[in-house]
N, C-alpha and C positions, 0 to 999 in steps of 0.2 A: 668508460664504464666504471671504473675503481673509483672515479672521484662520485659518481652517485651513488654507489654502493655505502662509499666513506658516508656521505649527505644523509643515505635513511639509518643509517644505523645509529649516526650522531641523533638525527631527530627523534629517533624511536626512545636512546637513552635519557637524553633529557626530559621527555615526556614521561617517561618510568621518578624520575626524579620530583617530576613536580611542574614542570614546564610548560607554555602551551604554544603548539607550535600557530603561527601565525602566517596564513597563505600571503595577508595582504603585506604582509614588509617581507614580502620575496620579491627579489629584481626589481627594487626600487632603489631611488638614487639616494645615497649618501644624506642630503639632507632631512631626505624622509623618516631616515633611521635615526638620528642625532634630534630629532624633533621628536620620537617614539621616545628616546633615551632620555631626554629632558624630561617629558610627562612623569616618566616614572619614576625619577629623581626627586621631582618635585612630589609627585603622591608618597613615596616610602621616605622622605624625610619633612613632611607637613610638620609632625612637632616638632621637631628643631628648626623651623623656617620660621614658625607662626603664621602661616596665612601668608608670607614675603615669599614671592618663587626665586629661583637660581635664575635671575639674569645676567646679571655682570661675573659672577663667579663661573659660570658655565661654560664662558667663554676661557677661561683659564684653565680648569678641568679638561679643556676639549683639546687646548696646548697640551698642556701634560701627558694626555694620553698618545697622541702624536706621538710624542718622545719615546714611548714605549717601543 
């Protein structure tokens, strides 16, 4: 019960912040989500891409954060 308590209260804050909470990448698998995360890598850094999305560098970023 404490970890959903934790869950809406997370959700509710980031929505105050600006956030939108999103039903459909709940309890989906790992690649679902890393494919959400690409999309919006590539949307919030279009101009520095030019129109080139993150494919090979994506793969190394996804190392990286691993590491964390």
């Amino acid at each position: 019960m404490a970890e959903a308590k934790f869950e809406a209260a997370l959700i509710k804050k980031l929505e105050a912040e600006g956030w939108t909470y999103r039903k459909d990448l709940s309890y989906v698998p790992i690649k679902v989500l890393e494919g959400h995360w690409h999309e919006v890598l590539n949307e919030n850094n279009a101009y520095k891409l030019k129109g080139k999305p993150l494919n090979m560098k994506i793969k190394i970023l996804k190392e990286k954060i691993w590491l964390i």
